[in-house]
NUSE-861241 format. One record per residue (C-alpha): residue number from 1; residue in three letters; x, y, z. Coordinates in steps of 0.2 Angstrom, whole numbers, plus 5000, padded with zeros to 4 digits. Layout:
<rs>
R num residu   xx   yy   zz
R NUM    ALA    X    Y    Z
...
</rs>
This chain:
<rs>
R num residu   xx   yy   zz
R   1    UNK 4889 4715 4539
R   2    UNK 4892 4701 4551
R   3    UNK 4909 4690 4549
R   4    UNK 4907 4672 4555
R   5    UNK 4919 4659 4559
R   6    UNK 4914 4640 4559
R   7    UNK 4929 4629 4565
R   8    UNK 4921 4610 4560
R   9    UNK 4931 4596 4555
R  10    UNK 4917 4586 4551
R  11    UNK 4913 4591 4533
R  12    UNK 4894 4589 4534
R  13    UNK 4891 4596 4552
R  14    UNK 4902 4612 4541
R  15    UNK 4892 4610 4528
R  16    UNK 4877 4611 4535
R  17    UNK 4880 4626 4544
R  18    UNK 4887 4636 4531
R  19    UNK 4870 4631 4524
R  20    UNK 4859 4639 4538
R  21    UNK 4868 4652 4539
R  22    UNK 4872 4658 4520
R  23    UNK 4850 4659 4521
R  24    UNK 4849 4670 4535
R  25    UNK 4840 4685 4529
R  26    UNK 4852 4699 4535
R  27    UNK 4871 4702 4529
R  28    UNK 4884 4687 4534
R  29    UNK 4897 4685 4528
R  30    UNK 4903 4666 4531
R  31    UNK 4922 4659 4535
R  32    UNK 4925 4641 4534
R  33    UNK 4942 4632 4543
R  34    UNK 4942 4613 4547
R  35    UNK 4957 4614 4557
R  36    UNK 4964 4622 4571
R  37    UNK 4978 4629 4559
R  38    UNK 4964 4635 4545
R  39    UNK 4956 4644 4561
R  40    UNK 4972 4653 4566
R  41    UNK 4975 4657 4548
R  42    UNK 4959 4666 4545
R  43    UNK 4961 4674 4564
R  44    UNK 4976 4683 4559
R  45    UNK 4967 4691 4542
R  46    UNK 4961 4708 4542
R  47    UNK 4942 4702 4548
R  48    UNK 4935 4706 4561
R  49    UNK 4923 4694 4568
R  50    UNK 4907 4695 4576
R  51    UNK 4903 4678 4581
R  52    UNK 4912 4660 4581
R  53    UNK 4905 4646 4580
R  54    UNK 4918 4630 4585
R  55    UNK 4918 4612 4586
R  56    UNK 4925 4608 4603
R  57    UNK 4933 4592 4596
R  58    UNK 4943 4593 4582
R  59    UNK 4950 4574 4579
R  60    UNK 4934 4564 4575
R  61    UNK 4934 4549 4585
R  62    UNK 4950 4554 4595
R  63    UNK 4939 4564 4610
R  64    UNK 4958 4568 4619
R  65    UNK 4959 4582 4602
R  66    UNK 4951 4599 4612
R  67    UNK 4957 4610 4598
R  68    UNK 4940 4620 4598
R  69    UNK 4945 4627 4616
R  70    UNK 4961 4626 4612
R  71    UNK 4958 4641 4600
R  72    UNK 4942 4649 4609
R  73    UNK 4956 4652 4623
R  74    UNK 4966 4662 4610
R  75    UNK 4953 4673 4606
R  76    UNK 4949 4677 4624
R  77    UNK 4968 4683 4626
R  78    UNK 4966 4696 4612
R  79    UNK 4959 4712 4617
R  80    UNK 4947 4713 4602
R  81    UNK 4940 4697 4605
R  82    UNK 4937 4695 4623
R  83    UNK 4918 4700 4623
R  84    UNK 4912 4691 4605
R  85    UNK 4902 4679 4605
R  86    UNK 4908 4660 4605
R  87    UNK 4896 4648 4601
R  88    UNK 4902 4627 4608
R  89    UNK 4895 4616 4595
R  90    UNK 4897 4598 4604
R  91    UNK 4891 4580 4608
R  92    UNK 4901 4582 4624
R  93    UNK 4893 4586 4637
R  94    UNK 4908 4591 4650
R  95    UNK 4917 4597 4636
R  96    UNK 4902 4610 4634
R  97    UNK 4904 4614 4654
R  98    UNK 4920 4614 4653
R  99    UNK 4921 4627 4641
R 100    UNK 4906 4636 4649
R 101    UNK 4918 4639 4666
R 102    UNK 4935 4643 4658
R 103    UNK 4930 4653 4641
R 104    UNK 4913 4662 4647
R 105    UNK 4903 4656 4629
R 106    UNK 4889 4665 4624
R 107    UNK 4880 4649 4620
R 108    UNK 4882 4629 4613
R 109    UNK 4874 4621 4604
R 110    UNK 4871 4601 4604
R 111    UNK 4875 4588 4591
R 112    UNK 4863 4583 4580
R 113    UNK 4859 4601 4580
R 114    UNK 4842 4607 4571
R 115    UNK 4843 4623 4560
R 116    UNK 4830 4631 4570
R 117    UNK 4844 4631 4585
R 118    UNK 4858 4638 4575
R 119    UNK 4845 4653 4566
R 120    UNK 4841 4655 4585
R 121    UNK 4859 4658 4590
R 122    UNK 4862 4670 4575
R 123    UNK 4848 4680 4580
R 124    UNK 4852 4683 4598
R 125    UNK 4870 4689 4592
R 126    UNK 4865 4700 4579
R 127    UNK 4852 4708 4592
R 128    UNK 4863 4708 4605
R 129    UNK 4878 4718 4595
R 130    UNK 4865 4731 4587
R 131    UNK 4864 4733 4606
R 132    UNK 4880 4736 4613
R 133    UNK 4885 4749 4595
R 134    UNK 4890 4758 4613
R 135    UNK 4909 4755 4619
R 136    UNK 4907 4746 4635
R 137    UNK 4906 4759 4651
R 138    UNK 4907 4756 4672
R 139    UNK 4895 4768 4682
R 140    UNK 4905 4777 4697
R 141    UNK 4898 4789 4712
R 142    UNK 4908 4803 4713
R 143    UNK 4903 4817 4725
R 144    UNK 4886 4810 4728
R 145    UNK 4883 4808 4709
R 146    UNK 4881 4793 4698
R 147    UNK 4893 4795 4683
R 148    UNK 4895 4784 4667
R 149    UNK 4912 4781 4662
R 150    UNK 4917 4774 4646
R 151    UNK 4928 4761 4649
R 152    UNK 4941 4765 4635
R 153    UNK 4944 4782 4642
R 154    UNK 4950 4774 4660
R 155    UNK 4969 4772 4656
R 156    UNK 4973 4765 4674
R 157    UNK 4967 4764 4692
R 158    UNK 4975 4766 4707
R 159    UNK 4971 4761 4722
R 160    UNK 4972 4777 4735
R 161    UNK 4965 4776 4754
R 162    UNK 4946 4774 4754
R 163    UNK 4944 4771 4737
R 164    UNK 4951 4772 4718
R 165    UNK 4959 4785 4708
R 166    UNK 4953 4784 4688
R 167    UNK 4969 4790 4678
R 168    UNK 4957 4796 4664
R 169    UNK 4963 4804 4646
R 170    UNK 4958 4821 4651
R 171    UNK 4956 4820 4671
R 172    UNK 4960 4810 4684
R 173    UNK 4944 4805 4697
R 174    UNK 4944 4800 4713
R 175    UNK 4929 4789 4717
R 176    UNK 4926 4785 4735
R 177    UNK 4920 4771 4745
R 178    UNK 4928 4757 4732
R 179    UNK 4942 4745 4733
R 180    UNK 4950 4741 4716
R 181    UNK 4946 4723 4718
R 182    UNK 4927 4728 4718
R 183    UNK 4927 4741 4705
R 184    UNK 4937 4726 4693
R 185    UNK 4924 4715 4697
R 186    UNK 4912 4727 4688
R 187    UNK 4922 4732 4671
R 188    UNK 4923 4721 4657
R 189    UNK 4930 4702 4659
R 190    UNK 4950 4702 4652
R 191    UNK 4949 4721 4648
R 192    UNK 4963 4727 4664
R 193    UNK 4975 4718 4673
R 194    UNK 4979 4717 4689
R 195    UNK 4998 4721 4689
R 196    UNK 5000 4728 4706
R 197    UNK 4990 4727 4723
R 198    UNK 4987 4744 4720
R 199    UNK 4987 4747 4702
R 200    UNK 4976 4740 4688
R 201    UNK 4980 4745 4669
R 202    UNK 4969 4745 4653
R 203    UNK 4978 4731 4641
R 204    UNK 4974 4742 4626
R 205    UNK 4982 4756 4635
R 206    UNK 4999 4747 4635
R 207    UNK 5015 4750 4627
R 208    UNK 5026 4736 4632
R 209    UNK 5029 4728 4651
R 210    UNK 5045 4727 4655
R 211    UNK 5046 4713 4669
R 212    UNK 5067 4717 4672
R 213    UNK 5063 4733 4680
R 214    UNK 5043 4729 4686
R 215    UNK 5036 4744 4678
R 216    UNK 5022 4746 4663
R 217    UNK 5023 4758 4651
R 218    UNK 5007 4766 4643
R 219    UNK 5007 4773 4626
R 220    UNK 5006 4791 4626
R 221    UNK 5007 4794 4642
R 222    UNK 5020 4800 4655
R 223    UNK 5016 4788 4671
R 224    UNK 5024 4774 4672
R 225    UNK 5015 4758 4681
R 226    UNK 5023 4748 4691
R 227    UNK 5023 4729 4693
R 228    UNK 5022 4720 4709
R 229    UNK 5032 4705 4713
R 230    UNK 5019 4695 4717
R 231    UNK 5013 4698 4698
R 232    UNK 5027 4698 4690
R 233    UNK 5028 4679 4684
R 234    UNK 5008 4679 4677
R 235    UNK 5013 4693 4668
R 236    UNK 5030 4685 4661
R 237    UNK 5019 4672 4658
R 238    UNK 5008 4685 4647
R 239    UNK 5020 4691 4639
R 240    UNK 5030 4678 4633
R 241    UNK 5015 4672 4623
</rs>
């Protein structure tokens, strides 16, 4: 089953498309907030989601009231939420692009919208996630090879002379002829952070950061990360919520 979360103020745009939705043909399962608190109420629940659908404007006629991003930037910073689908539903168009740059949405729809667009939507979602039942996985060359790594399984990377070192659960790997800036831009948006020049970590991977003595500790493990200066303050930043 499929969890959805509409954020709408506007009780008939909500209405509406707890409508469409509640007669698509597969299993959804269909959560309601019309605030930006409701949202983060329902966010904290056990559920897990597999789609959001948010209003970007939350304050009717006052178009200042962004509480749609506001809480689509929330998801993106937890780890279980920073690949599902968010889906804009606006009758601003640079609120739309705005969101498109900043939150990397899966689509928007516009307002009036038609039900065929939102069944559209639904669609491409539930296909896409029967799609990627497979953790996420980055391919490496290692001795002439082409390997497919599951992303889960890389703990951190380290950045070694002409090329990176995988700190794997089992094994370490060293793959050639990469820098760590390239091999980043090739795993998963918001799945590792950059902590050092020379050292990436998996976020699921981490214990706690301790930014007093610039090091990151990762669960069950015995290495110990540590943090550059230069990264210090955007991850005080990180931590401190």
């Amino acid at each position: 089953m499929t969890h959805v979360l509409i954020l709408e103020d506007d009780r008939a745009s909500m209405e509406a498309l707890e409508k469409i939705l509640m007669e698509y043909p597969e299993d959804i399962c269909v959560h309601a907030a019309s605030s930006y608190d409701e949202a983060k109420a329902l966010l904290n629940a056990d559920t897990r989601y597999g789609l959001f659908l948010l209003d970007v404007n939350l304050g009717g006629e006052d178009r200042s009231d962004i509480g749609g991003i506001l809480f689509a930037r929330e998801l993106r910073e937890q780890f279980r939420y920073a690949f599902t689908p968010v889906v804009m539903v606006t009758s601003v168009g640079a609120m739309e692009m705005q969101a498109y740059r900043e939150l990397h949405c899966y689509l928007y729809i516009m307002k009036p919208f038609r039900p065929e667009q939102v069944k559209e939507v639904v669609q491409k979602v539930l296909k896409k996630e029967k799609q990627e039942d497979e953790p996420p996985s980055v391919v490496v060359k290692r001795d002439g090879v082409n390997y497919q790594v599951r992303c889960e399984d890389i703990r951190y990377i380290e950045a070694i002379p002409r090329g990176v070192r995988l700190h794997l659960r089992e094994e370490d790997w060293n793959v050639p002829y990469i820098t760590l800036k390239q091999l980043l831009l090739k795993l998963p948006a918001g799945m590792f952070l950059q902590c050092h020049r020379m050292f990436a970590v998996n976020r699921r991977e981490v214990e706690y950061y301790d930014t007093v003595n610039r090091i990151v500790k990762l669960r069950n493990c015995k290495d110990v990360v540590e943090i550059g200066v230069t990264y210090k303050a955007e991850i005080g930043r990180l931590v401190s919520g």
